[in-house]
TORVONU-325106 format. One record per residue: x, y, z of N, C-alpha, C, O in turn. Coordinates in nm, 3 decimals. Layout:
BEGIN
   neast  nnorth     nup  caeast canorth    caup   ceast  cnorth     cup   oeast  onorth     oup
       X       Y       Z       X       Y       Z       X       Y       Z       X       Y       Z
...
This chain:
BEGIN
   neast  nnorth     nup  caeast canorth    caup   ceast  cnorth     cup   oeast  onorth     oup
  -1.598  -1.704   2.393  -1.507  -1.598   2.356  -1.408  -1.649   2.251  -1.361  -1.762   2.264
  -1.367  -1.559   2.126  -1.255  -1.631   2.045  -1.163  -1.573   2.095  -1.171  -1.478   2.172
  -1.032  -1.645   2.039  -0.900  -1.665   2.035  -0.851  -1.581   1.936  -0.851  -1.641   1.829
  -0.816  -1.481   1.926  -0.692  -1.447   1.825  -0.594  -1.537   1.810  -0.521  -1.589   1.895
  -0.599  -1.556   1.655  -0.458  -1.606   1.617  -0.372  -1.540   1.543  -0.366  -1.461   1.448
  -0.280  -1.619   1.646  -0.110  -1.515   1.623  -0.090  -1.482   1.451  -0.136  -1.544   1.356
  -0.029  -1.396   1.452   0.018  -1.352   1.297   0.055  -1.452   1.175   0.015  -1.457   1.059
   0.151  -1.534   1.252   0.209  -1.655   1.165   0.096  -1.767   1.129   0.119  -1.865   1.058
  -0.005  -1.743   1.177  -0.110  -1.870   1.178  -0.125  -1.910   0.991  -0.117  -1.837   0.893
  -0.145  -2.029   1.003  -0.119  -2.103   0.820  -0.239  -2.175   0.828  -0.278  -2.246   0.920
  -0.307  -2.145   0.699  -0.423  -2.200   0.670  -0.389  -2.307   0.570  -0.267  -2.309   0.550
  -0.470  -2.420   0.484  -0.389  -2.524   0.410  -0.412  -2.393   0.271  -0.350  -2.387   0.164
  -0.489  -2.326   0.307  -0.511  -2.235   0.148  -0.401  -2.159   0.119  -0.344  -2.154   0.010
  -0.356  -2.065   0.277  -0.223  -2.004   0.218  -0.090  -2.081   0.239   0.016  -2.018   0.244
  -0.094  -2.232   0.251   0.038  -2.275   0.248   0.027  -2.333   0.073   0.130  -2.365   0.012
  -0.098  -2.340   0.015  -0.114  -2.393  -0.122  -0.062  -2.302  -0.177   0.011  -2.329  -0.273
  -0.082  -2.155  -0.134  -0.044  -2.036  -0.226   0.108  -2.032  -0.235   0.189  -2.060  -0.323
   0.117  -1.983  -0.098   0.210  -2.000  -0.064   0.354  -2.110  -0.139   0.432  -2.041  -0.203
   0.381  -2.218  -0.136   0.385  -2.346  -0.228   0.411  -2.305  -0.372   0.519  -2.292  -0.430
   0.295  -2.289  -0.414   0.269  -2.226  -0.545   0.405  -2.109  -0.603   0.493  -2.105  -0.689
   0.359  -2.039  -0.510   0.465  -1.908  -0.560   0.581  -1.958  -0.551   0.659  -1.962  -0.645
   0.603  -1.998  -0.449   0.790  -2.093  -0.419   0.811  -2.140  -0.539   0.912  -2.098  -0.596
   0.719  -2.246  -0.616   0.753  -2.343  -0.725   0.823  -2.233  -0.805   0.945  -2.244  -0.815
   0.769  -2.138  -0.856   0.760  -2.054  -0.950   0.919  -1.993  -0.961   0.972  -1.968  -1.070
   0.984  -1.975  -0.830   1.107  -1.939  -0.790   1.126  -1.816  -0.814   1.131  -1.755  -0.707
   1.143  -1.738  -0.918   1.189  -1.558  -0.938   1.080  -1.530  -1.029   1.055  -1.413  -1.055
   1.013  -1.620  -1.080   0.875  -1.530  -1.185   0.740  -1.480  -1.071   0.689  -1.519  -0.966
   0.730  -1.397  -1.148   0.626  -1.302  -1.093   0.453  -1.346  -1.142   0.455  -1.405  -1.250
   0.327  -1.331  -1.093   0.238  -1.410  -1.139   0.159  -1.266  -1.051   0.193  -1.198  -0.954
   0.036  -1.264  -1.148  -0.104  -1.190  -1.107  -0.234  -1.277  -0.991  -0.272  -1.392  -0.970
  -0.258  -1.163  -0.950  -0.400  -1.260  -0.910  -0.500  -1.331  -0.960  -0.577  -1.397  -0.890
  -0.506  -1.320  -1.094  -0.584  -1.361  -1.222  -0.514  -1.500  -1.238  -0.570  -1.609  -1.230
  -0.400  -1.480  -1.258  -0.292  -1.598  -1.313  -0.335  -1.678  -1.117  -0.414  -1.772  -1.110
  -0.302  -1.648  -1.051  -0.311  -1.784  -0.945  -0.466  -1.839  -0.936  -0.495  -1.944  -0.880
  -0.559  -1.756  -0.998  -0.706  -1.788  -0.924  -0.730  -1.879  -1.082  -0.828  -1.949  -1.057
  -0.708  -1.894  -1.156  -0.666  -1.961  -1.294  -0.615  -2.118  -1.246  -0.659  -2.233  -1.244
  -0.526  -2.063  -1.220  -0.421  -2.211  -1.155  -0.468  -2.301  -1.054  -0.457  -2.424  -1.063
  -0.529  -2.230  -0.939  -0.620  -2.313  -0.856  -0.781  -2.354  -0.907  -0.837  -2.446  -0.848
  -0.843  -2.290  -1.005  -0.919  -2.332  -1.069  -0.878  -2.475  -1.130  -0.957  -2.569  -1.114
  -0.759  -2.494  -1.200  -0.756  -2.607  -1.265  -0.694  -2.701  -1.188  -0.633  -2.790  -1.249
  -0.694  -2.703  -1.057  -0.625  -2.779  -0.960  -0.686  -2.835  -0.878  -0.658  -2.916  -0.790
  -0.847  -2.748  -0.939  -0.934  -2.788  -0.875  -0.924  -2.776  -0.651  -0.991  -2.854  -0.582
  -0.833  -2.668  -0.589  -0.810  -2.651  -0.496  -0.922  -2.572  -0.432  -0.932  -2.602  -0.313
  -1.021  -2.470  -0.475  -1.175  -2.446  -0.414  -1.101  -2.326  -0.311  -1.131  -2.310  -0.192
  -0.999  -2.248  -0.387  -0.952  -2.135  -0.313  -0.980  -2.002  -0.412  -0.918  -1.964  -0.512
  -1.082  -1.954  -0.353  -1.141  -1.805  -0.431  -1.071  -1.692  -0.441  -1.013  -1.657  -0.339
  -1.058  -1.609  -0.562  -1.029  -1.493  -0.518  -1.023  -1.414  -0.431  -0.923  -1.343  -0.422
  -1.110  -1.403  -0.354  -1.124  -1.275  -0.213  -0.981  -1.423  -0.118  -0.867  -1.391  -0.084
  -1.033  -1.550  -0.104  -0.911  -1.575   0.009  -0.759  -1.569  -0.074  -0.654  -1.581  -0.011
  -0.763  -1.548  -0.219  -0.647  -1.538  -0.267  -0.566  -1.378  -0.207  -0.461  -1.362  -0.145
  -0.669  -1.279  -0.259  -0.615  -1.168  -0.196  -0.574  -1.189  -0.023  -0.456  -1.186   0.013
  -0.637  -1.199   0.031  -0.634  -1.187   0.172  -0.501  -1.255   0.172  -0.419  -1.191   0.238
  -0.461  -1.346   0.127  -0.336  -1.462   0.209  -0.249  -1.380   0.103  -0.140  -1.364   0.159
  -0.245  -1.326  -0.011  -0.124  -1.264  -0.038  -0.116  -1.155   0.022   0.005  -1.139   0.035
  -0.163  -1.078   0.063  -0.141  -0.934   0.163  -0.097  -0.967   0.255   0.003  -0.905   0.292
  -0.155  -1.099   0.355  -0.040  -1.117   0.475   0.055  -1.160   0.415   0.144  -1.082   0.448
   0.105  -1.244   0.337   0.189  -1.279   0.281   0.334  -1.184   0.252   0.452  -1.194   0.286
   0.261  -1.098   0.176   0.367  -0.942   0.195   0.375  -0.871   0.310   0.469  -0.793   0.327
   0.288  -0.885   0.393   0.313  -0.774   0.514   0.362  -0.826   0.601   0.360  -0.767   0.709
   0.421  -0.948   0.593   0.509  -1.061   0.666   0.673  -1.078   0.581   0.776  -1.128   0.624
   0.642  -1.007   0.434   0.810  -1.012   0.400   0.817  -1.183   0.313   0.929  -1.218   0.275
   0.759  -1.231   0.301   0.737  -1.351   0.264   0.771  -1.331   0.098   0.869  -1.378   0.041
   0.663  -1.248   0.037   0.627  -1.212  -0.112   0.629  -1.089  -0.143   0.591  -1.003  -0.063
   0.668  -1.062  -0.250   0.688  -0.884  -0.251   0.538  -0.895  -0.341   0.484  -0.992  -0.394
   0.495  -0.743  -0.332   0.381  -0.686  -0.429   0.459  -0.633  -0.508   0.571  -0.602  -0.467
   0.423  -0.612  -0.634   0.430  -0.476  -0.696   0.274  -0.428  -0.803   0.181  -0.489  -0.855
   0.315  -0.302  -0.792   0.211  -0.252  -0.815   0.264  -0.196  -0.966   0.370  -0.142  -0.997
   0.098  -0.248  -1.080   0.165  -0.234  -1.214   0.100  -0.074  -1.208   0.031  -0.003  -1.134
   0.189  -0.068  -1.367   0.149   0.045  -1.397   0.021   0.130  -1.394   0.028   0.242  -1.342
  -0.098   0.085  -1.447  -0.226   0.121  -1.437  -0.265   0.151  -1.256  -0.378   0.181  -1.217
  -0.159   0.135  -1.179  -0.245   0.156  -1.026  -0.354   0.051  -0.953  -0.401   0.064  -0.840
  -0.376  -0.029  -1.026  -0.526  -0.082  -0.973  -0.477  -0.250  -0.961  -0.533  -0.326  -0.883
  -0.340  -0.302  -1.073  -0.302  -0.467  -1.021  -0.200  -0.438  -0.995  -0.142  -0.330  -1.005
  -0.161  -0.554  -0.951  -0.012  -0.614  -0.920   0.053  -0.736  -0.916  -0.012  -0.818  -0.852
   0.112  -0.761  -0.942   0.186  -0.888  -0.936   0.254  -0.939  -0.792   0.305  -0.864  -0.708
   0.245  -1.061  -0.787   0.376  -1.126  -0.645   0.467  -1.210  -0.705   0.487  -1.268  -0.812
   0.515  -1.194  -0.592   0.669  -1.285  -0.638   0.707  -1.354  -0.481   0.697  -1.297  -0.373
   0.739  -1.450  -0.500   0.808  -1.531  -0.359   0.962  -1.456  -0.316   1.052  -1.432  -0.397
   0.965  -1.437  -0.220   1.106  -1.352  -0.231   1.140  -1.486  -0.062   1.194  -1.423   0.029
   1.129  -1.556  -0.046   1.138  -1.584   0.118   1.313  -1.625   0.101   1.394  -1.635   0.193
   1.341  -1.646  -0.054   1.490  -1.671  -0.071   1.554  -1.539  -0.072   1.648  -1.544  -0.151
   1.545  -1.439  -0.026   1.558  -1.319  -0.034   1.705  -1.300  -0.169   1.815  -1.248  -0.151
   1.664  -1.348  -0.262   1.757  -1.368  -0.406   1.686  -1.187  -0.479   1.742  -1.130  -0.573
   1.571  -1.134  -0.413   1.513  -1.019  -0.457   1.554  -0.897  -0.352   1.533  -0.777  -0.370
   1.596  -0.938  -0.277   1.680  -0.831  -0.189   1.801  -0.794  -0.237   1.867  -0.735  -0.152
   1.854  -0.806  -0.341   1.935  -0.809  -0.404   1.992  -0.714  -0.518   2.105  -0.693  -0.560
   1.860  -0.662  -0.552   1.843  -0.583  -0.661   1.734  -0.507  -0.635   1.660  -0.500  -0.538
   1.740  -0.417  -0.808   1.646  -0.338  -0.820   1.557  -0.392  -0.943   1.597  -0.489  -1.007
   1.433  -0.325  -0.977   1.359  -0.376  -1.065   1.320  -0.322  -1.120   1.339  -0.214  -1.065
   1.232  -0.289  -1.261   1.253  -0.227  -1.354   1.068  -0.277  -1.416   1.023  -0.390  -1.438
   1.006  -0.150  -1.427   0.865  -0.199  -1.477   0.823  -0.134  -1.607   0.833  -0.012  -1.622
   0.779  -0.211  -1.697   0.777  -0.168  -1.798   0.595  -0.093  -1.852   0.498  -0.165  -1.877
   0.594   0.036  -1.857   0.495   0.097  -1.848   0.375   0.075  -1.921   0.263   0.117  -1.892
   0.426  -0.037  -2.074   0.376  -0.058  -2.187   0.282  -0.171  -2.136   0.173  -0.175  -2.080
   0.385  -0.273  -2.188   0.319  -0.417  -2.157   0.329  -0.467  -1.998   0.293  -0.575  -1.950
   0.380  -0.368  -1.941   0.362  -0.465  -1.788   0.464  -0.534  -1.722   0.470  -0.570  -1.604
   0.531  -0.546  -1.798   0.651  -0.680  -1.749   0.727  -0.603  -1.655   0.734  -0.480  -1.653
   0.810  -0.723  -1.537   0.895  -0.656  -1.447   1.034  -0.718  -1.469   1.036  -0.838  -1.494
   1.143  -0.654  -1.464   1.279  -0.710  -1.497   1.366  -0.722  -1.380   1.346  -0.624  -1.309
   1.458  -0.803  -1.326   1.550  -0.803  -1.221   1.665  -0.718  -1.273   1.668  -0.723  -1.395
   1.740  -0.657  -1.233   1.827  -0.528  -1.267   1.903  -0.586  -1.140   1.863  -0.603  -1.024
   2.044  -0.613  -1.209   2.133  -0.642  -1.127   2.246  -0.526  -1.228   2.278  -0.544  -1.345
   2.295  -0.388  -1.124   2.363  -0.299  -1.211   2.476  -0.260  -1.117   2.442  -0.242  -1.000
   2.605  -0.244  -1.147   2.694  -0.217  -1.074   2.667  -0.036  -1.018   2.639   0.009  -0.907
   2.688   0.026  -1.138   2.630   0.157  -1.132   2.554   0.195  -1.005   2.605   0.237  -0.901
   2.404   0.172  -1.032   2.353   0.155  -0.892   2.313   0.096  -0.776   2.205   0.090  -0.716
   2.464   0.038  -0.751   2.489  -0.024  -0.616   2.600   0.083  -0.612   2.644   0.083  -0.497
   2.665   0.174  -0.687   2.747   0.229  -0.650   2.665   0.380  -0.598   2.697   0.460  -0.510
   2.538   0.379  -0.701   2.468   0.549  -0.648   2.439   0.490  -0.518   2.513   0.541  -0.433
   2.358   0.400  -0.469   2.340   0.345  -0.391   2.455   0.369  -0.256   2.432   0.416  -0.144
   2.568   0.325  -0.306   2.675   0.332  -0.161   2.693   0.491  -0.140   2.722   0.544  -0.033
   2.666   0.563  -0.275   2.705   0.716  -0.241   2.597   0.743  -0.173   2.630   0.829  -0.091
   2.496   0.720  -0.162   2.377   0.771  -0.061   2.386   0.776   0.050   2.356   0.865   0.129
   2.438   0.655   0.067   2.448   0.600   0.200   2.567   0.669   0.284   2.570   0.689   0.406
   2.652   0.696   0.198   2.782   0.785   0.267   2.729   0.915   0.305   2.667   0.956   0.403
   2.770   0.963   0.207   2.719   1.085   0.141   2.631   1.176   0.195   2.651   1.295   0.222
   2.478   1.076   0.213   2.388   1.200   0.228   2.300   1.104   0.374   2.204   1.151   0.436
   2.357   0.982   0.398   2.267   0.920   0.478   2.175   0.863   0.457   2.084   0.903   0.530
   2.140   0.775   0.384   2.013   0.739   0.364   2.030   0.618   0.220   2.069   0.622   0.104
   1.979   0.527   0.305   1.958   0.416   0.253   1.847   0.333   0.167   1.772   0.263   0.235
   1.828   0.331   0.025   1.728   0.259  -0.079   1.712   0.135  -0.022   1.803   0.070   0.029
   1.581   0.098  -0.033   1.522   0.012   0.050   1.499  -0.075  -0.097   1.402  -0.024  -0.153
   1.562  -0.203  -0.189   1.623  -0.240  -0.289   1.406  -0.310  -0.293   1.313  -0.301  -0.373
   1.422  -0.354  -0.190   1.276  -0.430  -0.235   1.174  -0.333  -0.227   1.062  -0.381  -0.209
   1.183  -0.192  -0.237   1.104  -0.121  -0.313   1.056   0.014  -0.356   0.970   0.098  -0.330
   1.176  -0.015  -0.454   1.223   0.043  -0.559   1.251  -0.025  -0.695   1.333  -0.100  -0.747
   1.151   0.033  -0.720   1.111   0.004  -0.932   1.119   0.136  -0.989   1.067   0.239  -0.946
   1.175   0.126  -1.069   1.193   0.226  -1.176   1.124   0.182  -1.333   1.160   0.087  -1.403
   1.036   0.265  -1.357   0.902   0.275  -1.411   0.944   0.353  -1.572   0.979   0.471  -1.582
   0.932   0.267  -1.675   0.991   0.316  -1.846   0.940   0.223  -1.927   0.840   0.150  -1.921
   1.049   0.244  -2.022   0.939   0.102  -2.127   1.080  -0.010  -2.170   1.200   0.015  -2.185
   1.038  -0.080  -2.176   1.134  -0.236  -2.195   1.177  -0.189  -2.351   1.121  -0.114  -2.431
   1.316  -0.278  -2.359   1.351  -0.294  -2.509   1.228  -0.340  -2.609   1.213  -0.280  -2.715
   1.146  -0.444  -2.574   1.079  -0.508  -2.651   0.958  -0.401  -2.715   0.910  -0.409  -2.828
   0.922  -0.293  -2.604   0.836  -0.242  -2.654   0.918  -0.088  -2.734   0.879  -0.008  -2.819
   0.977  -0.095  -2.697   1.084   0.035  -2.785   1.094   0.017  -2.954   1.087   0.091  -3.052
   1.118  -0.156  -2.920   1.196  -0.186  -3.074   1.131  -0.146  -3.203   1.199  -0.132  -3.304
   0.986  -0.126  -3.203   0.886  -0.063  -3.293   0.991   0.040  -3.344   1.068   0.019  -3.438
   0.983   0.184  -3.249   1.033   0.295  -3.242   1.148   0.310  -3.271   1.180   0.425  -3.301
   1.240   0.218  -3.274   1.424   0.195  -3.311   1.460   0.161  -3.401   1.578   0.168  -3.438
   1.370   0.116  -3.460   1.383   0.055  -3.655   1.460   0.158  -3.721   1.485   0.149  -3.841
């Protein structure tokens, strides 16, 4: 008969990942970009166990997902310093990129919600979805 193992159970693959993302500290990285990285690290950790250990990974609060624009990737980020609980984030519809948004403003819509109408923004997830300066600047000339 097997054993279930408990939730927290650590494999050496997702403490490599795991590891990995920590190094990285607040940058954000694809599944492409880590299965890249362990390729040249020569670590013999595949895509399919890459996905798998980042999904528990997030559904443990560990790593946030986000989901890019196109619907279909996403990026992680190590959040276990919860330095991303902190803010809001900002995705850029063009090229992809995600920004940390630290705004007085809305921490203040934010407190009015919470008074106000009851109800509290859940900061790790909530992205607000536009296009970055960089890709504007074409258009601003």
């Amino acid at each position: 008969m097997k054993t279930r193992r408990p939730a927290s159970y650590s494999t050496r693959q997702q403490k490599l990942i795991l590891d990995y993302l920590a190094s990285l500290g607040d940058s954000h990285v694809t599944v492409f970009q880590l299965v890249r990285h362990f390729e040249q690290e020569a670590a013999g950790i595949g895509q399919t166990t890459i996905y798998r250990h980042l999904e528990k990974l997030a559904a443990r609060g560990i790593i946030r997902k986000y989901v890019l624009n196109d619907g279909k990737s996403a990026c992680y980020q190590y959040v276990g310093n919860d330095v991303c609980r902190e803010h809001f984030h900002l995705t850029c519809e063009q090229c992809g990129s995600l920004i940390h948004l630290d705004c007085e403003l809305l921490d203040t819509i934010q407190g009015h919600l919470l008074r106000e109408h009851g109800f509290q923004i859940n900061k790790l997830k909530t992205v607000f979805y536009g296009t970055c300066g960089k890709c504007l600047s074409p258009y601003t000339r």
